[in-house]
N, C-alpha and C positions, 0 to 999 in steps of 0.2 A: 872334748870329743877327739875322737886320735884318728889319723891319719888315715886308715881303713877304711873308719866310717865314713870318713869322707871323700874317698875316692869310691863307695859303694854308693852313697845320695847323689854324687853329680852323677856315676855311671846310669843309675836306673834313671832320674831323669832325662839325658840323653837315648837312651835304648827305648825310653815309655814316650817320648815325641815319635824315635825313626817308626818304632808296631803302630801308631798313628795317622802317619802319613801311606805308610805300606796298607792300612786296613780303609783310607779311604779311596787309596786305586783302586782295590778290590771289589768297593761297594759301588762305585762308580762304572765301572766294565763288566760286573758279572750279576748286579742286584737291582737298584738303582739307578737307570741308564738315562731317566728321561732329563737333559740339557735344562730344562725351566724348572728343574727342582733343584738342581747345584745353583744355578743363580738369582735363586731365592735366597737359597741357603746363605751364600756369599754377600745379599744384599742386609741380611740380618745380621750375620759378623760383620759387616764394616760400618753399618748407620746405627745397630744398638750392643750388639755383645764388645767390641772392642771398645767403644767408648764411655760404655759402663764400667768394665775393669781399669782403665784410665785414671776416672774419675774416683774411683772405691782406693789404688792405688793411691796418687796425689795427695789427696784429702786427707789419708788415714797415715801418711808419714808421718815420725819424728825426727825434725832435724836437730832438737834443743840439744840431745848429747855430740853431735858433731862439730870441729870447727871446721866451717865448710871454704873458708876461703883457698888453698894450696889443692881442694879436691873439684872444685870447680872451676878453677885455671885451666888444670890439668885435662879435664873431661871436655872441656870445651876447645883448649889446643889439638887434643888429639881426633876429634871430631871433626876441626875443620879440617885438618888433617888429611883424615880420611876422604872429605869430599873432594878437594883438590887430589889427591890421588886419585880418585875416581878419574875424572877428567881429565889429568894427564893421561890416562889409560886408554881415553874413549876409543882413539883412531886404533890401536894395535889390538886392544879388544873387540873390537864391534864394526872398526873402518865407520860406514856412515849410516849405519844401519842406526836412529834414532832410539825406537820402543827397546831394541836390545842393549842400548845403552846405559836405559834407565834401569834396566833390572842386574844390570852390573853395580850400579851406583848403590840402591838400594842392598845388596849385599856385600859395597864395603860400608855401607853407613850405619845400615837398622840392624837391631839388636833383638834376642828372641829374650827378653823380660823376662819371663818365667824360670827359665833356666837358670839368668843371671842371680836372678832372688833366691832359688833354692842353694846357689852356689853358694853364694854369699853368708846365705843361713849355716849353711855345713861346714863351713871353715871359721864361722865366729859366732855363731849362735845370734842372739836376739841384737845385740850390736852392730853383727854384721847386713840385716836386716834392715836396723837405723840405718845403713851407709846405702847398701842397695837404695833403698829408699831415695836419697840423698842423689844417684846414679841416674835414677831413672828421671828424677827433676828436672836435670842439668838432656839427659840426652834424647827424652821421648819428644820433646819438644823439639830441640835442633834434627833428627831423624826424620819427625813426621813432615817439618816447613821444606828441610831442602830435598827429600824426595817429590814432595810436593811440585815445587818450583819445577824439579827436574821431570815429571813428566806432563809437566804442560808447557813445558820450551821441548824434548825429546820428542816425545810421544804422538800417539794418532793423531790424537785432536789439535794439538799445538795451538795454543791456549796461546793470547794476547790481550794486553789493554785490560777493560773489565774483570775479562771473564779468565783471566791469569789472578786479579784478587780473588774474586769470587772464588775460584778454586782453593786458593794460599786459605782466606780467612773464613770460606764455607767448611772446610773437610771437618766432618765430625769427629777425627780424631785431631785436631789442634783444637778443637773447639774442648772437645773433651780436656786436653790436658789446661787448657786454662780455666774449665770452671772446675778442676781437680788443685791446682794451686790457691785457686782465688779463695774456696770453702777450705782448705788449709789454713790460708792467713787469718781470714775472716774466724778459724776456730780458736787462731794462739792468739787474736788483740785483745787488748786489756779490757777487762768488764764481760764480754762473750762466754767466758767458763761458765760464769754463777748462771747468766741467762739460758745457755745452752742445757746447763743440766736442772731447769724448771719442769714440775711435770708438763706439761705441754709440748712446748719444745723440745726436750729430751725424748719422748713419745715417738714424735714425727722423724726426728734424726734418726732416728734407729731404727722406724719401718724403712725412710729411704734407703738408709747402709744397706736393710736386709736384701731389701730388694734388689738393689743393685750388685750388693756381690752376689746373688745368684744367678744375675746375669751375667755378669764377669766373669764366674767363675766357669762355664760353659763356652766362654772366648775360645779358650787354648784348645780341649779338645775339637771343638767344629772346625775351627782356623786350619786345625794339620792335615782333617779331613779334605779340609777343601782344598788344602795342597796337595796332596795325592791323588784328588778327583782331578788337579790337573795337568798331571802327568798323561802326556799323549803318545801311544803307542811304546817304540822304545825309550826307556828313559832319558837317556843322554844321545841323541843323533849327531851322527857326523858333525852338520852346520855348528851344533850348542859346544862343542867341544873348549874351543875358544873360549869364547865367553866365562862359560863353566869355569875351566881352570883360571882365567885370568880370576871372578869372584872369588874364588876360594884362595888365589896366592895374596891379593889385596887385604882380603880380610882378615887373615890366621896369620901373617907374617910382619909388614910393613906398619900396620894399624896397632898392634898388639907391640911391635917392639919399639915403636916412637913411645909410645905411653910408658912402658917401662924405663926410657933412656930420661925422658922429662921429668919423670917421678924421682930419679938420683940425680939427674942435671938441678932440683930444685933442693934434693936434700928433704924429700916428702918421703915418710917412709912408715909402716903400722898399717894397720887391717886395712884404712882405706886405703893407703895405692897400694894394697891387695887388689884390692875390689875395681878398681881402676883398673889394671891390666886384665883382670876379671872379664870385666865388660866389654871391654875392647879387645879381645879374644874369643867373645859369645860367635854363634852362627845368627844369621840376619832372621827378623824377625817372622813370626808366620803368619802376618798381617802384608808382610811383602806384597804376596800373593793376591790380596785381596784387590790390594791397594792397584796396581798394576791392571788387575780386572778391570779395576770405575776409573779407570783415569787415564787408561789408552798404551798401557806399556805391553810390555809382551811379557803375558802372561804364562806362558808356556815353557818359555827359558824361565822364568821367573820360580816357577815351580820346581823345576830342574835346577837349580840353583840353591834353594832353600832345602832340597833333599840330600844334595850334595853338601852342604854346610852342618846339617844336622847327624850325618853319617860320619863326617872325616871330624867333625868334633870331639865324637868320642877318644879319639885319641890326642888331639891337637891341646883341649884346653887343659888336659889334666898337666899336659905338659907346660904350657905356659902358668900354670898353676904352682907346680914345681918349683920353676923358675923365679917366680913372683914372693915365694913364699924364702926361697930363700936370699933373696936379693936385697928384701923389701923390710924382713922382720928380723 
């Protein structure tokens, strides 16, 4: 696949998220107005459409062709990375403005998946997919826990004791991504193939696949909806300024170029610490938003942030792409 085509798949990717988020301001402020149908809308992407594609994700990877050890150091160093950057940032970003903390954190940590996968696809085809795959393992997991953590220490509610697990080990997207590994494992141990594909069992596994990826697959566009539903007034005000730029210099800079320096600090080098700097060059996920809505962050930078990262992306990762590609391969 040559190099056009695949600066034309990540471009329409990115430009087919920003008409997305732009078409659900629109629906929200001039169609659509009434407040108890966004947060419907919002309550069904976050308890079933995101943690059905999760779980359709996880389950349906292959790791067999990857050797996953140098690519899971990697993802996991620059992950934590990312969080403690966050946190160095909190005071100059946000001072002590808590809920706006989180939604800084969340845009150097979470990743918008979708876009990652298709990157990934476009620059190495069904391989590159394998490794995506492999990416999202390693990071939807560490994304979903320590946002998590961070807006029930940050946030409105400020969550202690219990009710800080019960948030950690209730949210339906960590729950998601562990019964998306667990039915992973539980497909590659030994004896499970022959039983799996019985008529019976083969039967049921594949109304559930069906059904859940057409839930999943409804995630991404509702999700960018609802991030434009929550864009208030002017996009970016005065106050968000801060914040804003500080998300966007944490994310596309610091995040993306540790990853890259780790990946030749270790002498890791081939499609996956491609896909490495990939990932960690994505804009923050569009579950952000959502996330921030049930959990007390501030949602409204949250969304302003997530538009801002989807917008300057288009130019940002083609470039670290670039760079990755010729560094790497």
């Amino acid at each position: 696949m040559g190099r056009g085509v695949i600066d034309i798949d990540v471009v329409i990717a990115l430009i087919g998220a920003v008409i997305l988020i732009g078409l659900g301001s629109i629906f929200r402020h001039s169609f659509i107005t009434s407040p108890e149908f966004w947060s419907g809308l919002e309550k069904l992407v976050y308890f079933v459409l995101l943690p059905a594609l999760l779980v359709t994700g996880l389950a349906g990877a292959d790791f067999a062709s990857i050797e996953p050890g140098p690519m899971v150091l990697v993802l996991t160093a620059s992950a934590t990375f990312s969080a403690l950057l966050a946190y160095a940032a909190r005071r100059p970003a946000t001072g002590r403005d808590g809920p706006a903390f989180t939604s800084v954190f969340q845009g150097t940590v979470r990743f918008n998946t979708y876009i990652g996968v298709t990157t990934a696809a476009a620059l190495f085809g069904s391989n590159g997919i394998a490794i995506a795959a492999l990416a999202n393992a390693v990071l939807i997991p560490f994304g979903n826990l320590a946002s998590t953590i961070a807006l029930a220490h940050y946030g409105h509610h400020r969550l202690r004791g219990s009710a800080l697990i019960l948030a950690v080990f209730g949210n339906p997207l960590i729950l998601a991504c562990a019964v998306g590994l667990a039915a992973n494992l539980i497909g590659s141990a030994p004896g499970m193939g022959d039983f799996l594909s019985a008529p019976v069992p083969a039967v049921v596994v594949q109304l559930i696949a069906a059904v859940l990826g057409l839930l999943g697959g409804a995630a991404l566009p509702i999700g960018l909806f609802c991030v434009g539903a929550g864009l208030r007034g002017r996009a970016f005000p005065r106050e968000s300024l801060r914040p804003v730029a500080a998300a966007l210099l944490l994310r596309f800079v610091p995040v993306p170029a540790a990853t890259l320096g780790l990946c030749v600090l270790l002498g890791f080098s081939g499609p996956a610490a491609v896909v490495c700097v990939v990932f960690q060059s994505l804009p923050t996920a569009t579950s952000s938003y959502v996330f921030a809505r049930r959990l007390g962050g501030d949602a409204a930078l949250m969304a302003q942030i997530t538009a801002a990262q989807t917008v300057l992306s288009g130019v940002v990762l083609p470039a670290w792409i670039l760079i990755a590609l010729t560094v790497l391969l």
